[in-house]
N, C-alpha and C positions, 0 to 999 in steps of 0.2 A: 561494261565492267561487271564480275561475276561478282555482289557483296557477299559478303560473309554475314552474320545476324549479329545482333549488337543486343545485349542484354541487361538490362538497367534493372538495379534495387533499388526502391525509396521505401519498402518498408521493413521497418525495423534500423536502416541507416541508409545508407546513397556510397552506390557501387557500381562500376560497367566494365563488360567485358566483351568485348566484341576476340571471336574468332577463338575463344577459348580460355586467352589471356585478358589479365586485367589492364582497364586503359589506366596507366599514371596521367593525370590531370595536375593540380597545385597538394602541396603539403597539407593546405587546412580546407576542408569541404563546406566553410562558412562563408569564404567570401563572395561579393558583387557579377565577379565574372562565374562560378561555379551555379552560382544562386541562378545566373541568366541562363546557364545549360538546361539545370533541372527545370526552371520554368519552360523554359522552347520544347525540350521533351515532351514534360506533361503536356504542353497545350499545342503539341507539332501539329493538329489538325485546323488550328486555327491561324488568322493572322491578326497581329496582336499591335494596335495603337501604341506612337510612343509614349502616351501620359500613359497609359497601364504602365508600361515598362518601369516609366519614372517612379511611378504611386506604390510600383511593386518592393522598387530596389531602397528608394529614402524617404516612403511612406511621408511621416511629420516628421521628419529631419530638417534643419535648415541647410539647403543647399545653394551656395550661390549661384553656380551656373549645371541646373541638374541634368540640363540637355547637354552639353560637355563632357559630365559625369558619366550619363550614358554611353557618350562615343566612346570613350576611354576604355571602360569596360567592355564593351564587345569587340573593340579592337585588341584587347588583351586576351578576351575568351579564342577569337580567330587563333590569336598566336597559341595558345595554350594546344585548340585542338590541330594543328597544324605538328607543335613537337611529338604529339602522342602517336601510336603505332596505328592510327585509327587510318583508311582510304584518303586522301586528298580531294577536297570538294570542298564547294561554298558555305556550306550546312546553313549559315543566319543569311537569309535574304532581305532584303529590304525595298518596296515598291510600291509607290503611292504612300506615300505616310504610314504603310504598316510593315511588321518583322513579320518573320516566320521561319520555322525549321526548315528547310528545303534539300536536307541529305536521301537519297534514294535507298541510304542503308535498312534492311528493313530490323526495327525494333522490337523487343519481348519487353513490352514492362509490366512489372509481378505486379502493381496496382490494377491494372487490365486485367490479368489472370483473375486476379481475386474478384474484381466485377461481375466477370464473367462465370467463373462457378457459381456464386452465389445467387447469382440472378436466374444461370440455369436451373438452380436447385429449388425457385419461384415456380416453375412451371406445373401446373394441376395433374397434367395429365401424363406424369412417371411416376413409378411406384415409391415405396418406402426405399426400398434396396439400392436405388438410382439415384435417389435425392442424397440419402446417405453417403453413395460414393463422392457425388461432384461437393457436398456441404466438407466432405474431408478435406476433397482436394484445396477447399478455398480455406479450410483451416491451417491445413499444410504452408500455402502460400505465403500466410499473413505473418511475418517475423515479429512484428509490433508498429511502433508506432508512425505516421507518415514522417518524412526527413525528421526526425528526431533532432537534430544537430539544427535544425533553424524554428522548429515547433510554434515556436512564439512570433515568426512573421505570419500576419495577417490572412493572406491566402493559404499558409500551411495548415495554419490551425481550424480554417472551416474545415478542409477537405480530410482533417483528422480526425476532427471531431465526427464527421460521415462515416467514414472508413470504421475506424470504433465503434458505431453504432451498429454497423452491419455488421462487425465479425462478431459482438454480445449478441445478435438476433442468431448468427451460424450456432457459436456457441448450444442458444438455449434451444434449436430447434435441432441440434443434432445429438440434442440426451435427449429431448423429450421424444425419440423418434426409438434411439436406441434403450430408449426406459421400456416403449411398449414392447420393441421387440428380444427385450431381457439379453441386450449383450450390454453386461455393467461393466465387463472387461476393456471393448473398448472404449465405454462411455470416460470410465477412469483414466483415459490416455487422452483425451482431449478435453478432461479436467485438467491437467496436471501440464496440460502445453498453456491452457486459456491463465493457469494461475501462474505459471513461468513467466508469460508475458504481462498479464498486471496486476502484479502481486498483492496491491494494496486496494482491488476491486472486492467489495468483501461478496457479491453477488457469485465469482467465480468459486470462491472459496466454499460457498455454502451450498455451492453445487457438487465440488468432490469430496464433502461430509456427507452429503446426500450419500450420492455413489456409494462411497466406502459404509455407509450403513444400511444401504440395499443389499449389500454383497456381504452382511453379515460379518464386514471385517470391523467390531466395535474399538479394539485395543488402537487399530492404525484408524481410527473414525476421531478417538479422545485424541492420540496425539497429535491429528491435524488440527483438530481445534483448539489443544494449546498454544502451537507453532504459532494458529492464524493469529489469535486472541493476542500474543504476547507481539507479533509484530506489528498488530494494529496500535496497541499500547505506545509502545517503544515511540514507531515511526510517528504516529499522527497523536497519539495521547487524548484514545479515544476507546472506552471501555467497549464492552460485547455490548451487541443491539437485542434490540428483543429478539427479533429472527435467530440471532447465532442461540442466545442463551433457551430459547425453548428447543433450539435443535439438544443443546447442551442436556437439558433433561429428557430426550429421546436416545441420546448416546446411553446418558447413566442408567437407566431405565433396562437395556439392554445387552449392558455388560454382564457377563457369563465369566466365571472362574473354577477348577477344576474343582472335584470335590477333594477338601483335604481334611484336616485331624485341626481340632482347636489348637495343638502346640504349632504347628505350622503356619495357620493363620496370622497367628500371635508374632512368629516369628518377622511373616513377611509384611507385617503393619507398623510392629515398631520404630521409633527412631534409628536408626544409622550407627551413627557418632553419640549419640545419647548430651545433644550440645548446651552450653549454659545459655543464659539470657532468654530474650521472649521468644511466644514462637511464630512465625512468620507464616499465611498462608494467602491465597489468591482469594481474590475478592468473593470469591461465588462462595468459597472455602468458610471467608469471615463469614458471609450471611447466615450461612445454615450455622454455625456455632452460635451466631450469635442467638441464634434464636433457640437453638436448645436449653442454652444456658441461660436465657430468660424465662424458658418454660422450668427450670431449674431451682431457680432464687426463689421463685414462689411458694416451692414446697419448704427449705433450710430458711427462707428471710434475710442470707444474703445481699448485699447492696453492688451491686455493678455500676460502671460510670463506663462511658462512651466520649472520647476525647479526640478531637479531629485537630492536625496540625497543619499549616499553611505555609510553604514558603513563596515568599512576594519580593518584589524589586523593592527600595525606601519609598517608592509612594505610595507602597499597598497595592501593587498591580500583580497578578500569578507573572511568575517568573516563563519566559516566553520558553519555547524547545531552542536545547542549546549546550555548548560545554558548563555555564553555569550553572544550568538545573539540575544537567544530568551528575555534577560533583555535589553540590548542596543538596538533592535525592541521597544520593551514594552516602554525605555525612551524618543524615538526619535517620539513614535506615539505618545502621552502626549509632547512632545512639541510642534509638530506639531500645535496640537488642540489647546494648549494655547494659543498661537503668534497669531495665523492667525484670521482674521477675520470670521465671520458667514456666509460671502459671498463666501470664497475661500473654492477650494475643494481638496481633496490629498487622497490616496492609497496606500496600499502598491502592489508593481509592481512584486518584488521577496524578495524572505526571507530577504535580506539585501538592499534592498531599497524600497524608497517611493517617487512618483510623484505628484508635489504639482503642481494648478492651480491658479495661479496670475490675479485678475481680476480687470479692471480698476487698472491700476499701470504702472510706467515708468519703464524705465532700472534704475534709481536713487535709489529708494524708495525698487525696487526689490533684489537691492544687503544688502540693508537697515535691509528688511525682513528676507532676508538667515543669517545675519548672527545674526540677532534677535533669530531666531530657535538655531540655533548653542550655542550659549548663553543662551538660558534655558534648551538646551542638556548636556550644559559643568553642570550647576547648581541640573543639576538630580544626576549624579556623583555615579550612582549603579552598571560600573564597570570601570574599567580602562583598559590601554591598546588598546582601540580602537578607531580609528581613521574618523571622520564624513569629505566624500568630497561631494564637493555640487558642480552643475553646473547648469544654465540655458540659457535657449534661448527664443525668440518673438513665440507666440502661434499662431501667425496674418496669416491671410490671405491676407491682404492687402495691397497697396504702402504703406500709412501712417507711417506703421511700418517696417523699417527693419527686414525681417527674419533670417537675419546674426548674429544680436544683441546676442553674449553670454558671459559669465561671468563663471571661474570657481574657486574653493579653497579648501583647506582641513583646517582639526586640528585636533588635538590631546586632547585627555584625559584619 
């Protein structure tokens, strides 16, 4: 019989299409008999024990009869590939106490591919130009992650963890290949597929800052590394590393702006909206103020105070990632703004706190303020159960002011 070729995705999800069209298999690509496909595939050159099979399919499960279990299931896979458009054949054999795939259809699986350029792209003795092509082709290949939809069985996640290892090594050796040989063009295009696929790798990311600051593009260099910054925040609620932030002052370092007229400048720095309440800026933002304006109070005598606020569950524990925090964030930054004056400044520091800057203010007036905040926190009232502590201390640099100066308290609502 003349097959046709039968072509299987497991990266990035689990897909087959033999002869052009897709094979319909079951509704959901998580179940026992689906799982037993994708394993016989991947391991079609072996023949596979029925305890693996078993340890494969209900690992620590309590099964009472898992040899049963088994039959069941391959008997259901038979029927599965029986209804689908696929050749007619045995495909699961079974002989001497082992399985095996035994379809003559011949197979493409893109996890091969990907082995296979990669490993070509090993070889010492082709040039840079060579290595480059096949290190593409195996970047091309890779969609993401190995069977995504079952990730978390035991055999998946070695063989992903693998796979992810080698496409970070494709990755770094197909910039540092096209760093020497100055194409940042397409270095930039296999940034930009490595950070599509794992968004939340911040190694990828600090590679297409790179790129985009080899290539002299500093404007699209900043706004990637706010994008990265704000969705490390968000997602994981974990501020910039040293690596991103000294990339940070190699970006700022590098910015270039037209020559213009002081009314102009003026123009394009101002506030907006010209808005009431305090003023709100990102962390890196707070530092440098804060430290000009401590180099500031030295000269006038000035007193500043430094006030960190906390929102915790009632046993005092930071409030985990969640619809809770992220509403109790949302109410504590609206109060923040409201209280405080247009002069004072605050951030948020980590997912569950914010650091607010007391400017011209005593230790008096500053416990005054906290617990001002606190009181239009209580009056926000969108959820319950969480608990706001607050603490502060003198921002001074100088005799005048005690740096000892602190105060601290919590509440409830």
């Amino acid at each position: 019989m003349d097959y046709k070729k039968l072509v299987v995705q497991m990266l990035g999800g689990f897909s087959m299409t033999y002869d052009g069209k897709p094979v319909s298999l079951e509704r959901s690509t998580v179940t026992n008999a689906t799982q037993l496909l994708q394993y016989f595939i991947y391991y079609r050159d072996k023949k596979i024990p029925k305890d693996a099979l078993i340890n494969m399919l209900y690992n620590e499960d309590d099964i009472t009869n898992p040899t049963n279990n088994l039959k069941v299931n391959l008997f259901r896979l038979r029927k599965i590939l029986a209804k689908s458009h696929l050749p007619n054949d045995n495909y699961i054999s079974f002989k001497s106490g082992m399985y095996s795939f035994c379809s003559q259809i011949p197979i493409e699986l893109d996890v091969e591919q990907f082995n296979s350029f990669a490993n070509q792209a090993e070889n010492p003795d082709i040039s840079d130009e060579e290595k480059i092509i096949l290190l593409q082709r195996a970047i091309e290949v890779y969609k993401g992650e190995f069977l995504p939809m079952i990730i978390n069985e035991p055999w998946v996640l070695v063989e992903n963890l693998r796979y992810h290892d080698l496409f970070t090594k494709c990755i770094n050796d197909a910039c540092h290949l096209l760093k020497k040989m100055g194409d940042s063009r397409l270095m930039l295009d296999i940034c930009n597929r490595a950070v599509h696929i794992y968004p939340l790798d911040e190694d990828m990311h600090l590679l297409r800052i790179e790129c985009l600051l080899d290539m002299k593009r500093y404007n699209d260099a900043l706004a990637a590394y706010d994008e990265t910054t704000t969705l490390f925040f968000e997602k994981l609620g974990v501020s910039p590393s040293q690596k991103m932030l000294s990339l940070y002052k190699q970006l700022t370092n590098n910015v270039q702006l037209k020559t213009s007229t002081i009314t102009q400048i003026k123009e394009t720095i101002k506030e907006i909206d010209n808005p009431n309440g305090a003023y709100y800026c990102n962390y890196l933002g707070f530092v440098d103020s804060y430290r000009f304006i401590s180099r500031a109070v030295e000269r006038n005598g000035q007193s500043i105070f430094l006030s960190l606020f906390t929102l915790t569950n009632v046993k005092g524990e930071p409030l985990e990632a969640g619809e809770k925090l992220k509403e109790s964030a949302a109410a504590l930054h609206d109060a923040i703004c409201e209280t405080l004056r247009r002069g004072d400044l605050y951030t948020r520091y980590s997912p569950n706190q914010f650091l607010v800057l007391l400017i011209g203010i005593n230790y008096e007036n500053c416990s005054v303020v906290s617990n001002r905040i606190i009181t239009c926190f209580h009056d926000e009232k969108r959820v319950r159960g969480v608990r706001l502590q607050h603490s502060a201390t003198s921002g001074a640099n100088i005799n005048t002011i005690p740096s000892n100066i602190k105060f601290s308290g919590s509440s409830i609502w």
